[in-house]
VMD Tcl script that draws the C-alpha trace (Angstrom):
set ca {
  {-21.43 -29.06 20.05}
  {-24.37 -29.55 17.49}
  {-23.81 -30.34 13.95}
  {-25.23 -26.82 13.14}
  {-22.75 -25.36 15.41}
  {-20.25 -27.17 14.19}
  {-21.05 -26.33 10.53}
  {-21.13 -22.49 11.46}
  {-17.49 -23.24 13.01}
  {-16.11 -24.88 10.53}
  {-17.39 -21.86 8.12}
  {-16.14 -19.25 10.33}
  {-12.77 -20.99 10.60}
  {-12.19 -21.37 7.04}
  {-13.66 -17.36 6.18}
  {-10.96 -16.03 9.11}
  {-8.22 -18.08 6.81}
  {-9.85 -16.67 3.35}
  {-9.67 -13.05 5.06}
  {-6.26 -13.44 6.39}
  {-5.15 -13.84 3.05}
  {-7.09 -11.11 1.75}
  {-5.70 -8.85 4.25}
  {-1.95 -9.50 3.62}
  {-2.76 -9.85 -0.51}
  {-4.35 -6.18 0.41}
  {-1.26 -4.90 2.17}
  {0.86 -6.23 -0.39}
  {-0.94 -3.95 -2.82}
  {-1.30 -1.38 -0.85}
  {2.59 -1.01 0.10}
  {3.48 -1.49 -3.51}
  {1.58 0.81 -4.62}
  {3.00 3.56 -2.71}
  {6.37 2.12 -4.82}
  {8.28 0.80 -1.97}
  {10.38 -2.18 -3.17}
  {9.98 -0.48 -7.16}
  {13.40 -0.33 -9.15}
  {15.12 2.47 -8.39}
  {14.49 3.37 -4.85}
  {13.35 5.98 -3.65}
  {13.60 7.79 -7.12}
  {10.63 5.78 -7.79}
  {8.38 6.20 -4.80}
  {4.96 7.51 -4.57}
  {5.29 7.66 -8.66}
  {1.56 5.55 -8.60}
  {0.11 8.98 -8.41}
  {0.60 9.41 -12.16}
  {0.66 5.40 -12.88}
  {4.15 4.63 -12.72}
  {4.92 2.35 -10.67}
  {6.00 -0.83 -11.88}
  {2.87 -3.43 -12.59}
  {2.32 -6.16 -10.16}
  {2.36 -9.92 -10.66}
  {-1.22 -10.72 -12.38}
  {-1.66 -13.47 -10.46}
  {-1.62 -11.51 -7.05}
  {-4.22 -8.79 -8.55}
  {-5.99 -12.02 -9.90}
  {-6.03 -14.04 -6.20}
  {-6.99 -10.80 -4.39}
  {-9.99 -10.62 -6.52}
  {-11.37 -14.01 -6.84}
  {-10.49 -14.84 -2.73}
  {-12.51 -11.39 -2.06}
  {-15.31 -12.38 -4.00}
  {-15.63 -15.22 -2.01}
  {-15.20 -13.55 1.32}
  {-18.13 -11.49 0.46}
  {-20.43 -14.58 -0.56}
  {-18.96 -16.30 2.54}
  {-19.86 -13.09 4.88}
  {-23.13 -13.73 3.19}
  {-23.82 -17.12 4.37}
  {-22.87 -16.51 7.60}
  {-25.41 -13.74 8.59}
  {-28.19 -15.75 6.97}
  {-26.98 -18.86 9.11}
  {-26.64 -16.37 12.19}
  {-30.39 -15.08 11.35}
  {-31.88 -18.64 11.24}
  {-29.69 -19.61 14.58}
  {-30.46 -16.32 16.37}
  {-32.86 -18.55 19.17}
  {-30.07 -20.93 20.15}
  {-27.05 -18.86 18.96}
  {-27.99 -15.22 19.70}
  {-24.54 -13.62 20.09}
  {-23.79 -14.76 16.84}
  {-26.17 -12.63 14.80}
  {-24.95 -9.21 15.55}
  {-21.32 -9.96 14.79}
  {-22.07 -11.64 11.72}
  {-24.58 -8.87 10.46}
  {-21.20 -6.29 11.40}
  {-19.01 -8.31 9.35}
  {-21.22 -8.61 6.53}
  {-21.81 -4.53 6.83}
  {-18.35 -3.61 6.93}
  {-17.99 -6.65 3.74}
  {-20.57 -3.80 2.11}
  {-18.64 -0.47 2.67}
  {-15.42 -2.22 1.74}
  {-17.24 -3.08 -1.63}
  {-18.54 0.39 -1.78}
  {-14.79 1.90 -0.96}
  {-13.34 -0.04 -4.24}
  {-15.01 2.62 -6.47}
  {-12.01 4.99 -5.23}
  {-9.02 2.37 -4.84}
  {-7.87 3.48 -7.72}
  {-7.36 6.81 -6.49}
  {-4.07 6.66 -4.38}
  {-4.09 10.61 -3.93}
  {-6.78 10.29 -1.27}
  {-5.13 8.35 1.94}
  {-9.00 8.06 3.32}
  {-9.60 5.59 0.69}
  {-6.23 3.25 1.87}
  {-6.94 4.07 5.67}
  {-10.41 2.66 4.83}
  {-9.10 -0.47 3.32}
  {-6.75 -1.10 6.06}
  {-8.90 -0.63 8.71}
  {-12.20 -2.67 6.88}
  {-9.69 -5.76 6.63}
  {-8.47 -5.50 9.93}
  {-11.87 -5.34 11.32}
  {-13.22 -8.02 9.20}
  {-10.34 -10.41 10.85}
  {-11.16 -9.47 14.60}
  {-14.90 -10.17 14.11}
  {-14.59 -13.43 12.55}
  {-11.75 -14.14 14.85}
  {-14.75 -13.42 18.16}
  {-16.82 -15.45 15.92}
  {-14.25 -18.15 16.47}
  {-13.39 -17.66 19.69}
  {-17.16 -18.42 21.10}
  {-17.70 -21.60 19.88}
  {-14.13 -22.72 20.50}
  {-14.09 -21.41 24.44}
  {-11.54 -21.99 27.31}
  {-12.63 -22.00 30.42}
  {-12.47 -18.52 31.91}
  {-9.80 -17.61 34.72}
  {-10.21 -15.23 37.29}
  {-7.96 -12.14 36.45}
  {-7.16 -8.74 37.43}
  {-6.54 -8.22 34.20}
  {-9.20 -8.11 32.38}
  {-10.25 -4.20 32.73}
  {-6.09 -3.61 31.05}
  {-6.98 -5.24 27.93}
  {-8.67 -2.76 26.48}
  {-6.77 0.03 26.48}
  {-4.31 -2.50 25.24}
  {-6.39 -2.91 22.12}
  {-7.17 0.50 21.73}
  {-3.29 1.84 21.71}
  {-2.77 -0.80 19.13}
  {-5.71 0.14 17.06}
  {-4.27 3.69 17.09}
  {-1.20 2.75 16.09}
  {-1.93 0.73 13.27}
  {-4.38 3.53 11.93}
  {-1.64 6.32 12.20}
  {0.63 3.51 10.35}
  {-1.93 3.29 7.95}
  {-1.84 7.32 7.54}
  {1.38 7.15 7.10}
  {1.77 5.03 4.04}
  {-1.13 6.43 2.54}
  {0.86 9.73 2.63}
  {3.82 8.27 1.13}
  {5.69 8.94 4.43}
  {8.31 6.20 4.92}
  {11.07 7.89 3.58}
  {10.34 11.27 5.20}
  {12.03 10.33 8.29}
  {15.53 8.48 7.78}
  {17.44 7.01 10.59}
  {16.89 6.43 14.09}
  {17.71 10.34 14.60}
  {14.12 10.75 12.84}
  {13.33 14.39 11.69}
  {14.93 17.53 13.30}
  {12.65 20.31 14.35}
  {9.44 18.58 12.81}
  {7.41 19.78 15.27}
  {7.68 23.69 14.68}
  {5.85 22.88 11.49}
  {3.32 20.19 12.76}
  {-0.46 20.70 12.49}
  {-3.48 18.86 13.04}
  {-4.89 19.01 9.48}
  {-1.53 16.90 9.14}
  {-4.02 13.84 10.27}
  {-7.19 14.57 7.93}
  {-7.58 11.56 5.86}
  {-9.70 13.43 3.40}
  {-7.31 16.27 2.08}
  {-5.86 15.01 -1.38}
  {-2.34 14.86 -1.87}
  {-0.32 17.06 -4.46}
  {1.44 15.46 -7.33}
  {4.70 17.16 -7.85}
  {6.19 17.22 -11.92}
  {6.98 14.29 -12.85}
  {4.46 12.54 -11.14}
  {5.85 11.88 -7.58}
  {4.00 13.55 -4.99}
  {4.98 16.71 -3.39}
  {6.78 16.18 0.02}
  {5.16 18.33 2.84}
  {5.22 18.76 6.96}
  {2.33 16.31 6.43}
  {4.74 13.16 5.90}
  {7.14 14.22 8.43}
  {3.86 14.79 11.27}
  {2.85 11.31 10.95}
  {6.09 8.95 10.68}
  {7.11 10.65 14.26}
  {4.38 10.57 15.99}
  {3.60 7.05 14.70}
  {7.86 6.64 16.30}
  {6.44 8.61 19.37}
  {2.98 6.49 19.89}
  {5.30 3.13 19.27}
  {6.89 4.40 22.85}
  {3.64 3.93 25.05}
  {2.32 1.07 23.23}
  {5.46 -0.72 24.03}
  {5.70 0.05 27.16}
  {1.90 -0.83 27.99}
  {2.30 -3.89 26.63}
  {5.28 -4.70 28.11}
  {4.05 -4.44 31.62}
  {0.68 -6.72 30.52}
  {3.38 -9.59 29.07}
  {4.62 -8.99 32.91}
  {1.48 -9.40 34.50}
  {0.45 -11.89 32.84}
  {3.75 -13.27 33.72}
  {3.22 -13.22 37.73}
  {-0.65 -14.43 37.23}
  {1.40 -17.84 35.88}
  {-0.47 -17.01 32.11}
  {3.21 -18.04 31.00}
  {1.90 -18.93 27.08}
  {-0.03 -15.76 27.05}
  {2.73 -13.43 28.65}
  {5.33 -14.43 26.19}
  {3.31 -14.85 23.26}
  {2.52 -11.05 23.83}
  {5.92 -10.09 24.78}
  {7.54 -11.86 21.72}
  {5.25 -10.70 19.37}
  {5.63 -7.32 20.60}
  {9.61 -7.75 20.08}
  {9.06 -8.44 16.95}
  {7.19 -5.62 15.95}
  {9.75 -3.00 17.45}
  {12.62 -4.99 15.60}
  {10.68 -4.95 12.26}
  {9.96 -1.15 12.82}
  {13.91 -0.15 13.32}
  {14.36 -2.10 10.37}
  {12.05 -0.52 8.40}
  {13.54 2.69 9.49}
  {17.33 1.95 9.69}
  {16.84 -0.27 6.76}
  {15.68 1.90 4.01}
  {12.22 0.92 4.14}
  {12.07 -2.49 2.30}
  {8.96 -4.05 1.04}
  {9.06 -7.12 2.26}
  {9.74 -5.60 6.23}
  {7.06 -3.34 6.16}
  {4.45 -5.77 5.21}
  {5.23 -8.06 8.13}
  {5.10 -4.84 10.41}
  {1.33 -4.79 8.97}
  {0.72 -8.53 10.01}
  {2.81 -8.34 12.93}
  {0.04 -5.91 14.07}
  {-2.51 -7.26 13.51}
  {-1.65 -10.58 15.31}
  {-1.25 -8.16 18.08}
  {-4.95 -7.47 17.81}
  {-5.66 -10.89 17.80}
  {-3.72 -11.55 20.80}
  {-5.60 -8.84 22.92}
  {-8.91 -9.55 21.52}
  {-8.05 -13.46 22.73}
  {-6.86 -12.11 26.19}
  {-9.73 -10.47 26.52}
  {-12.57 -12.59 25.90}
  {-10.74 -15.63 28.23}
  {-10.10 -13.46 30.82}
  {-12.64 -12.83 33.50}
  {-13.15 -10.29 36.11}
  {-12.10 -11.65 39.70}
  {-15.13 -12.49 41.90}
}
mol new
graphics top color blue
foreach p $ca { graphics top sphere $p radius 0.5 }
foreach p [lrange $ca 0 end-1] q [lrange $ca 1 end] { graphics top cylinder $p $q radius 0.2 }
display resetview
């Protein structure tokens, strides 16, 4: 490896650390916000909607915004490096120039953070970070390469990704709707189906703040938390038979790597649920998925297609 290769490593190493911070410093404020964990639970939840929920640490808001700052600059620098490499490095330059566009619209997006009624502007968020960490994480992952093994494989990775993806959007719905409580128990919500619709799943209709400031319960929250419940069946069961094939193919790191992680999301997510909905669970549900992501997006690029 060159010393300008190695420099644009090192960089991209130390920006994928920076923006996994930012991501779970972002999901931290983002769950809070909706006022799960606040005093009195769930009196208290969804009460942001009239700025009532209970202020964060300083420090957090304070970290968030100085370590996003510098993902920004650092997004920066590596398109320019990317640009002036693009002879000897092309496949560099268009995932840098993606990470530093989607570093853009997230900047653009903070005009309406503030505004928690609109669960476009927290889907947004969520789904700017996550993408932010799989690019520099493909970033990563071609200058630090494996040899590639032959594998059937390869073509069942990407659905893979894609069911995750899904699901961690329609998560993302779902808090942004304030919908963790609408579903208690295991049991989930009886009959929620006779009122489900799809304009349950438009990111861009406003939510209604009840009297008092919490925000008026609908057929909306109960839509989303079940069929986020109902999408967790296929994922699980996708992924389950990949961890297996990988399994017989002797991958024996990768298979249970992907079936433990996977464990550990469904265990966090019956928590969650059976659990009241703490805080603290459903923000490792949020990086439990995305290290899912990571784990595909790995698979995927050391796989190859059998000869």
């Amino acid at each position: 490896m060159t010393d300008g290769n190695r420099t644009f490593h090192l960089l991209v190493q130390l920006t994928f650390a920076l923006m996994a911070v930012v991501v779970v410093l972002s999901a931290y404020m983002r769950l809070s916000a909706t006022g799960l964990g606040c005093t009195g639970w769930p009196s208290c939840y969804g009460r942001i909607l009239a700025g009532l929920a209970p202020p964060r640490p300083e420090w957090i808001n304070a970290t968030h915004r100085i370590a996003a700052s510098i993902m920004g600059l650092a997004a920066l620098v590596l398109a320019m490096l990317a640009w002036r490499r693009r002879a000897t490095a092309p496949r560099d330059l268009p995932l840098a120039l993606a990470l530093l566009g989607v570093t853009a619209l997230l900047a653009a997006l903070g005009k309406w953070t503030h505004d928690a009624r609109l669960p476009a502007v927290a889907l947004g968020n969520l789904l700017g970070g996550v993408g932010m960490l799989l690019l520099l994480w493909r970033l990563h992952l071609g200058h630090a390469p494996q040899p590639a093994a032959p594998s059937g494989l390869r073509g069942w990775i990407l659905p893979g990704l894609a069911l995750v993806a899904a699901q961690t959007a329609l998560g993302g719905m779902a808090s942004a709707n304030f919908a963790a409580s609408s579903c208690a128990g295991l049991s989930g919500c009886e009959g929620w189906w006779h009122q489900a619709a799809l304009a349950s799943f438009n990111p861009f209709a406003t939510l209604d703040v009840a009297q008092g400031g919490n925000f008026s319960p609908s057929a909306t929250q109960q839509t989303l938390h079940m069929t986020h419940r109902l999408l967790a069946l296929p994922v699980i069961c996708y992924l389950v038979w990949l961890g297996i094939r990988l399994l017989q193919e002797n991958r024996r790191g990768s298979g249970l790597l992907l079936i433990s992680t996977l464990a550990l999301q469904a265990a966090l997510g019956i928590g969650a649920i059976t659990g009241g909905s703490p805080l603290w669970l459903i923000l490792l549900h949020n990086i439990a998925a995305a290290f899912l992501l990571l784990i595909l997006l790995t698979l995927g690029y050391r796989l190859r297609k059998r000869a």
